[in-house]
N, C-alpha and C positions, 0 to 999 in steps of 0.2 A: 864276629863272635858276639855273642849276646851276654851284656852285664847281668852278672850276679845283682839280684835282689837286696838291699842293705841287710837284712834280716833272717829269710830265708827263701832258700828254693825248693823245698819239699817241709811240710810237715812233717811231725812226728809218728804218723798213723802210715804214711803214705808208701815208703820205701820197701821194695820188696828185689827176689832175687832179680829182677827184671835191671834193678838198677846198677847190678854190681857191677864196680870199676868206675863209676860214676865220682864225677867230683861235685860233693853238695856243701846246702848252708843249711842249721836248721838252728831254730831259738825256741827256746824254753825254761823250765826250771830243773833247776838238780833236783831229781827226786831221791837216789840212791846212789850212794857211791861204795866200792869196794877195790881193797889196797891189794892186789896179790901179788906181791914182792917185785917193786921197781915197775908195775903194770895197774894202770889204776881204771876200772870199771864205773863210767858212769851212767846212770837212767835218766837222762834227759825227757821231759813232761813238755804237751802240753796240752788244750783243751782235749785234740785230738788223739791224744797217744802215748808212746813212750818208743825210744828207739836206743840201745846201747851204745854207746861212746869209748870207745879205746882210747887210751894215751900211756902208749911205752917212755921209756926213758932217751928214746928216737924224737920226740914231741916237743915243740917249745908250749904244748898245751898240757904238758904233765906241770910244774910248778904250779901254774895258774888255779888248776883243778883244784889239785893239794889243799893248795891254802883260803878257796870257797867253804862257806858252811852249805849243807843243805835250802833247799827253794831260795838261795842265789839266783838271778836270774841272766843266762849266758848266749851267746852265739857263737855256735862250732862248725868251724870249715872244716873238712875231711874227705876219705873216702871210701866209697862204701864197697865191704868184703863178704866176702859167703862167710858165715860162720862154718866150723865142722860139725858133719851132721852130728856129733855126738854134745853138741852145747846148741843146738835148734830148742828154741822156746816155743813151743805147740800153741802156747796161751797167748803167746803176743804177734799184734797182728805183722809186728816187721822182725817178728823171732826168728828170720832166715839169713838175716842179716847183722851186719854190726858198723859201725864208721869210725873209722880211724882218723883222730881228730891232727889235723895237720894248722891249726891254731885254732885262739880264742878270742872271743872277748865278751867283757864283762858289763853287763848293761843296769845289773843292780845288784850291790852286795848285800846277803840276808843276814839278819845279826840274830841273836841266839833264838830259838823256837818258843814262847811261850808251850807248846804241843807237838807234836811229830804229825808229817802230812803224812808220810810213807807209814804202811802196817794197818793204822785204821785203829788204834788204839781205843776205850773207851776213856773219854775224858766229861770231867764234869758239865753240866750244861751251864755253869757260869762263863766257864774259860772259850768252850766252843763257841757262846754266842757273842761275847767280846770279843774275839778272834775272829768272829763270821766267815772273813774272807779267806781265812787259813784252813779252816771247816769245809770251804769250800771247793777247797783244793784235791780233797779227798776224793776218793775215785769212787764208791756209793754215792754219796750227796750232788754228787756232779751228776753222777746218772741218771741220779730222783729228778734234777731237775731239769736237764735236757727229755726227762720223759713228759714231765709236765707240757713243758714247751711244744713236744709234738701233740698231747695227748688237747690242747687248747688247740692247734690248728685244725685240728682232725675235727674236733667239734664243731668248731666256724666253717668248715669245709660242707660237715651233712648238714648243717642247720642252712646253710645257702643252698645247696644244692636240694634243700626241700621247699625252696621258697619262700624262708623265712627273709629279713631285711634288718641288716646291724643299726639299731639305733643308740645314741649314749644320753643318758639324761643325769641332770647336777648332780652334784656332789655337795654344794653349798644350797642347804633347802632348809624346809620344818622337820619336826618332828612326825615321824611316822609310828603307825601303830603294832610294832612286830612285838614287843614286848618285854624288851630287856631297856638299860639303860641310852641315851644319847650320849657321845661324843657332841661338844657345844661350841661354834666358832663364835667371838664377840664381833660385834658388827662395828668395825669403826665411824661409819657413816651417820647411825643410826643409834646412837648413844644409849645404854643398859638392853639393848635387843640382842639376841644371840641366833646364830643359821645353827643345825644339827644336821652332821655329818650322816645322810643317809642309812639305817638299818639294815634297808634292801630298795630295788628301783618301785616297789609295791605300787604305789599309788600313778607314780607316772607312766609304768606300763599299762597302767588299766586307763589311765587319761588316754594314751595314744591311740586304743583301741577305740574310745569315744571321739576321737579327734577324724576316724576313718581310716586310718592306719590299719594294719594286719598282720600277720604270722609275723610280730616283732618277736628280736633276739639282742643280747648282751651278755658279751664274758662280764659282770657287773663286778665292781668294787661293796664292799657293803663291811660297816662300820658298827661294832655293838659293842658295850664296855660293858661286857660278861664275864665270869672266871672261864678261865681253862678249862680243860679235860684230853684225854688225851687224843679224842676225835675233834675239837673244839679250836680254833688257834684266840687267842685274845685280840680284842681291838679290831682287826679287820681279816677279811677272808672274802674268797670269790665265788661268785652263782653262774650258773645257765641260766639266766634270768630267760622267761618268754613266755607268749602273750598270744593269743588268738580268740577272730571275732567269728559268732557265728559258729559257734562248736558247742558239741553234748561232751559230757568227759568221755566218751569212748572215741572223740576224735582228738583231745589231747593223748588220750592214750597211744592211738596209731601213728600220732607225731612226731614222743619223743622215742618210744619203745627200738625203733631201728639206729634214732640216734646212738641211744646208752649201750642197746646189744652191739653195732659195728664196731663201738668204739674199744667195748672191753673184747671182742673178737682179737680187731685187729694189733690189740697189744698183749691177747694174752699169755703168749708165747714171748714175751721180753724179758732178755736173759734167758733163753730156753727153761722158760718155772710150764710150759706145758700144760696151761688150764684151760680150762671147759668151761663153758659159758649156756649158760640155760636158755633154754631154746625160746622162738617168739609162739606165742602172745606170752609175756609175765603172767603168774598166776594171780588174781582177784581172792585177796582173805578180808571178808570185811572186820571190820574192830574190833566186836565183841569174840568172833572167833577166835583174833589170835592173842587176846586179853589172856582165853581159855587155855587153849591148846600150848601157847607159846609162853604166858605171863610176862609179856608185852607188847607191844603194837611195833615191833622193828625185829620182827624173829629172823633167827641165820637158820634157814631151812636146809645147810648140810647136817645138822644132825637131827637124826634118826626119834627121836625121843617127844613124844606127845604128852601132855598133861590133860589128864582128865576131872571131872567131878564128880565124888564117888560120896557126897556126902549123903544121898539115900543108901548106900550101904552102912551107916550109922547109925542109923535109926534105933532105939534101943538096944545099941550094941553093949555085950559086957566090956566094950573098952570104955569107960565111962566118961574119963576124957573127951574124946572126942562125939562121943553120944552128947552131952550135954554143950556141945559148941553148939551140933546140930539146930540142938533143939533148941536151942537161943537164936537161930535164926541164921549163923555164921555157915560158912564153910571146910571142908576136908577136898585137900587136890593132893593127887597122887601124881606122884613122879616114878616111873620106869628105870630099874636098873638091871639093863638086859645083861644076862652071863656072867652073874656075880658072886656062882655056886663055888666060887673058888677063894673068894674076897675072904680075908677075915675079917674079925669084929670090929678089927679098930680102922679098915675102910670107910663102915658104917657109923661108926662112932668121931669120924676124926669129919663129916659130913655132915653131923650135929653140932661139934665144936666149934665148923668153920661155921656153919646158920647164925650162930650166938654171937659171935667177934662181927659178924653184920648187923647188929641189933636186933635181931628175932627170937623168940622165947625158946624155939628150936628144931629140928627136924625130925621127925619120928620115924621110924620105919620096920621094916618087916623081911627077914630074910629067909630064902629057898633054897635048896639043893635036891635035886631028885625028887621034889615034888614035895619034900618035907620042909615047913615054914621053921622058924625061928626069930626068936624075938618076942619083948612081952606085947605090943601090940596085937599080934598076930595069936599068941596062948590065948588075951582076954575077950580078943572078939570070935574067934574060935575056927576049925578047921575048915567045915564045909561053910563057915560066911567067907572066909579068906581064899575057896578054892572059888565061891560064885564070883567075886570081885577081881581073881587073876583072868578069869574066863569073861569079864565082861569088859577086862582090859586088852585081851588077846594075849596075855603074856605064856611062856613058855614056864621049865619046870623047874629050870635053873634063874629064875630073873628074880629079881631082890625088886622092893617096892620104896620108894620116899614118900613122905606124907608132912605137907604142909597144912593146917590149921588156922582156924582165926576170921576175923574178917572179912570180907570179900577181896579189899582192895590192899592189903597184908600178903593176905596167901595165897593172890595171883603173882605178886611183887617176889614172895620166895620161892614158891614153886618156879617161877622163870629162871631165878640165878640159879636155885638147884638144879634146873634142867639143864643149863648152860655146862655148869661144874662138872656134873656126871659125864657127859658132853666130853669133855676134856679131859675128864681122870681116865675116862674107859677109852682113850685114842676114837670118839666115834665122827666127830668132825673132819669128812673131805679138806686137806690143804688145798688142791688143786681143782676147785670151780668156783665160779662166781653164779649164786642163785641171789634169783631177782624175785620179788613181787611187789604188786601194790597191796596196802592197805586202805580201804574203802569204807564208803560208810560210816565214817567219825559222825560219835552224836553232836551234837549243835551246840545242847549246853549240857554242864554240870553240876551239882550242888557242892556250890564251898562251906564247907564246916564249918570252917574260922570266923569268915564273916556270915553265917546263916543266911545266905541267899542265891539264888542264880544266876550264875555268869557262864560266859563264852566257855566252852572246851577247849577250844583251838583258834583258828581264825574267824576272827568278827563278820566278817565281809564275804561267807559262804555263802552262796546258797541254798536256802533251806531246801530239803527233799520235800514236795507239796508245797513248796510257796509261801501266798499267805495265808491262804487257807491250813494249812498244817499250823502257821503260825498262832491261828485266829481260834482253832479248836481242839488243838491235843495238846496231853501235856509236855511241855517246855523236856521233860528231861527223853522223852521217847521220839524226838523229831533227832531225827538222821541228817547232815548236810554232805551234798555232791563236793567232797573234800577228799584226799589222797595224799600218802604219801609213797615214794619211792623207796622202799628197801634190798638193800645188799649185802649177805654175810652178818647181818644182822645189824648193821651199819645206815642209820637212816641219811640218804641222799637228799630229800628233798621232800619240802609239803609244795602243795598246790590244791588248786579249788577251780572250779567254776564259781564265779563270781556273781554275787549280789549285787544287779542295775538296777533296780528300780526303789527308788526312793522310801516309799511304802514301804517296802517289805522291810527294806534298813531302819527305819524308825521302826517297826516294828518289833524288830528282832533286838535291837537297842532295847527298847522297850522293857521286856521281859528281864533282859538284863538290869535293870534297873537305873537306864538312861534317859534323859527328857531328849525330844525333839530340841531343845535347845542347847545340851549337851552334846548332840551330833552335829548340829549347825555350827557349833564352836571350833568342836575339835578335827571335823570331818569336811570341812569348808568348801576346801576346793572340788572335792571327789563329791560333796552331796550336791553342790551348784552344777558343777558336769552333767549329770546324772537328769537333771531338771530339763535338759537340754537333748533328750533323745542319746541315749545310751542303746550300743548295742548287747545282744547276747555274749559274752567272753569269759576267757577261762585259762589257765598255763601254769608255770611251775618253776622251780627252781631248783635244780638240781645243785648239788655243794661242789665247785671244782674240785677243792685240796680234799675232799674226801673222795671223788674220784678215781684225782694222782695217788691217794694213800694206800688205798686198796690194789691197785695196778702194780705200786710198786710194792709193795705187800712189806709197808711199813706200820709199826704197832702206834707210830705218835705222828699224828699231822705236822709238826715240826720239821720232820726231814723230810718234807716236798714243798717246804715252802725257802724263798731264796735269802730273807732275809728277816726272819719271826721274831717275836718277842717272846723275854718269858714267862711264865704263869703269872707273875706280878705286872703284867702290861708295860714293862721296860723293855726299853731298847739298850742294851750294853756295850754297843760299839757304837753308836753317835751320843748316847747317853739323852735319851728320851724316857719321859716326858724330865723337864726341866725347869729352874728358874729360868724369867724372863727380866729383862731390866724392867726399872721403877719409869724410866721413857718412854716404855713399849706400852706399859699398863695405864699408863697416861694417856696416851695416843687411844687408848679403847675405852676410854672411861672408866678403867676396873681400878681398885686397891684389893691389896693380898694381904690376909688377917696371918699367914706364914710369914715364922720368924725365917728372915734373909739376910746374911749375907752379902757382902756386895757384888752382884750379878750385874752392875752395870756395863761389865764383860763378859758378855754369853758367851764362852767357846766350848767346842766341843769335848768331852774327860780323854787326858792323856790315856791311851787305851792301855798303857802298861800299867 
């Protein structure tokens, strides 16, 4: 006969009618218990599942139960009985069954819950994240991140299986140029020097390409002390980091395009949500377009709604308002509000309210019903200019209009969120697909206000569209660079570029920005010496993991797919990070701390109650 296991001999997930009459072990945690008079019901958890637990007043495993709190953690000998078909649980995968616990034992007793694992409560994100591990227990966030889990191997799987080659490079380096704050190690070695916790692999993936290397790839780490958001995680977060030599961007595009489409394919039926996935090739909107169309560069092309510019329909209009933006030089974008003949005023009006609580002067508009407008915009610029402007929008007879005004870079900014807004008030966003595209054609530079001069749009290290030549003879703000990002559901995944190799062109394009060749040679050091040294042609991208996993698992905040976050204040609340350090440790690095301290010449970790 073959020894029972100390622990178990089936999981929680595993038993089915096949085992009935079987004598098993299984361990896990109380999830649920329920008393039904001298008969006590318990839900035994574990990674895998859950399986029901009997214990009559037959049981020397009925006291023991009794007097457990919940996520107790036990092992129950027993054995396993058909339920009657009229108590089969359809939703559970061993709902055919039940195990009649013929003892017990107890491997850790749970003392009172700061939160309840069981139900799924909504609990503050203080508590959740102090609690992490009890958070974790939850049967959502388990599944966020066992999806992760596969949705990272799946990627490593097509990125091999295209050729690519895992490489890992420091974590302990310089300062790189992505454009948020460093993360700072002190060098003990190396007295008042500090290493900075990598941004992104930027610079070393573009060395390995010069080094001879190829279709490099990394699930990378990457470090940036930025605020939050709810796509955003603080402190650190993971890339598709990767890299290829000898590529135009339409062969980065062919690269990663089967990677990103397989991946959201093959999950997008997880938990039967039944989504659709936009077919290959992605669609190509270059920048300016979906500046226009979208009023922003990361449009969610499940809805329906286009923004146009209808500021030639202004033109000495009797709405004098908007006539005299015109004529100043500004803009008028129209926003579409298809089938709205039924809305009333205070739709439209609670649409302006909400423009103003976002700091904009406000939203204008113009409403139809059977072909008759309403609205003073619409009285003062008059009928047949408001029926040329619906017929130049394609709109129908019932479609109401928005109208953003103002500046250029203003009233692409609200026309966008009003596009979004209507979007969502009128139900016109598909829940069920994932639409892709790239955005292309980022211009190169742009003019800063603040500081009155020209700087970088985006990444420094593009390359320009025309070279040097583009460089050497138009002007700075109409050069385009072979730059891209990935968008999904409006949700940007990832910038990338074809890269700037040649030295020349780098000072150059520094240059304009208002850079010396010795200001590149400082800061740029490693990457401009490479470069001196026969660089080849390269280019790649970086797609965002946790924003991936977030959209897969079709959750609203990066947080719940990642396994152990911080929160929007870049703490850590269950090892209690960041912290004092002792007055030895800061010795040993050469540092003094101008913060009043306490005596931390005992770092331990904060009692998490």
């Amino acid at each position: 006969m073959t020894q029972m296991h100390a622990y178990r001999s089936h999981t929680c997930a595993q038993l089915s009618a096949a085992n009935v009459g079987d004598t098993v072990r299984l361990s896990g945690w109380v999830h649920r218990k329920r008393d039904h008079g001298g008969v006590l019901f318990v839900d035994l958890r574990d990674h895998y599942g859950i399986t029901q637990i009997v214990a009559d007043s037959d049981s020397p495993a009925l006291p023991v139960l009794e007097s457990l709190r919940t996520e107790s953690v036990v092992t129950v000998d027993g054995n396993v009985k058909k339920r009657s078909d009229a108590t089969i649980n359809p939703n559970l995968a061993t709902g055919e069954i039940e195990v009649f616990a013929t003892g017990v034992t107890v491997q850790s007793m749970a003392q009172e819950l700061p939160m309840p694992v069981a139900g799924e409560a909504e609990y503050p994100e203080e508590i959740r994240l102090r609690y992490r591990f009890l958070d974790l227990r939850r049967e959502t966030l388990h599944a966020n991140i066992m999806l992760r889990s596969s949705v990272i191997a799946s990627i490593r799987r097509r990125m091999i299986d295209q050729g690519f080659t895992e490489f890992q490079t420091p974590i302990l380096t310089a300062s790189s140029p992505e454009g948020a704050r460093d993360y700072l190690v002190p060098s003990r070695v190396h007295p008042g020097k500090f290493y900075a916790l990598p941004q992104a692999p930027q610079m070393f993936k573009q060395l390995l390409m010069v080094a001879g290397f190829d279709r490099y790839f990394q699930i990378a780490p990457c470090f940036r002390d930025e605020d939050a958001r709810a796509d955003r995680s603080p402190g650190e977060f993971y890339q598709l980091d990767f890299e290829m030599s000898y590529v135009t961007q339409e062969d980065v595009f062919a690269a990663i395009e089967p990677v990103l489409h397989g991946v959201f394919e093959e999950f997008a039926d997880w938990q039967g949500k039944g989504r659709s996935v936009s077919p290959l090739p992605f669609r190509r909107i270059p920048y300016r377009e979906s500046m226009l169309k979208y009023g922003n560069d990361k449009p969610d092309l499940r809805n329906p709604i286009l923004i146009s510019d209808v500021s030639g329909h202004f033109v000495g209009s009797g709405f004098g308002r908007f006539a005299s933006i015109v004529e100043a030089g500004d803009v008028v974008r129209a926003i579409p509000a298809p089938k709205t003949a039924e809305k009333s005023r205070k739709f439209f009006d609670d649409m302006n309210a909400w423009a103003q609580s976002e700091g904009f002067a406000g939203l204008g508009y113009a409403t139809r019903k059977g072909g008759e407008w309403g609205g003073p915009i619409a009285k003062n610029h008059g009928e047949d200019k408001m029926n040329a402007l619906a017929a130049a929008l394609g709109l129908g007879p019932d479609d109401g209009i928005f109208f953003a005004a103002g500046k250029e870079a203003q009233a692409a900014k609200l026309a966008g969120l009003a596009r979004t807004r209507v979007g969502e008030q009128l139900d016109l966003i598909d829940q069920n697909r994932f639409e892709f595209c790239w955005i292309v054609d980022f211009p190169m530079f742009e003019y800063d206000e603040d500081a009155k001069k020209i700087d970088f749009s985006h990444n420094p290290f593009s390359m320009p569209q025309g070279e040097l030549e583009a460089l050497e003879t138009k002007d700075p703000l109409d050069i385009l660079a072979y730059q891209y990002d990935i968008v999904c559901n409006g949700v940007e995944l990832s910038s990338g570029a074809i890269r700037n190799h040649r030295p020349e062109i780098m000072y150059k394009a520094f240059e304009i920005a208002g850079y010396t060749r010795a200001d590149v040679d400082t800061n740029f050091a490693g990457m401009i010496n490479a470069f001196k040294y026969g660089a080849p042609p390269h280019g790649g991208s970086a797609p965002g993991i946790d924003r991936i996993v977030m959209l897969l698992a079709d959750q609203p905040n990066i947080r719940e797919v990642i396994v152990f976050p911080m929160t929007q204040k870049a703490e850590d609340l269950m090892m209690g990070a960041p912290s004092f350090v002792s007055a030895k440790q800061l010795r040993e690095l050469n540092l003094c701390s101008t913060a009043e301290v306490a005596n931390v010449d005992k770092a331990v970790a904060p009692d998490a109650g």
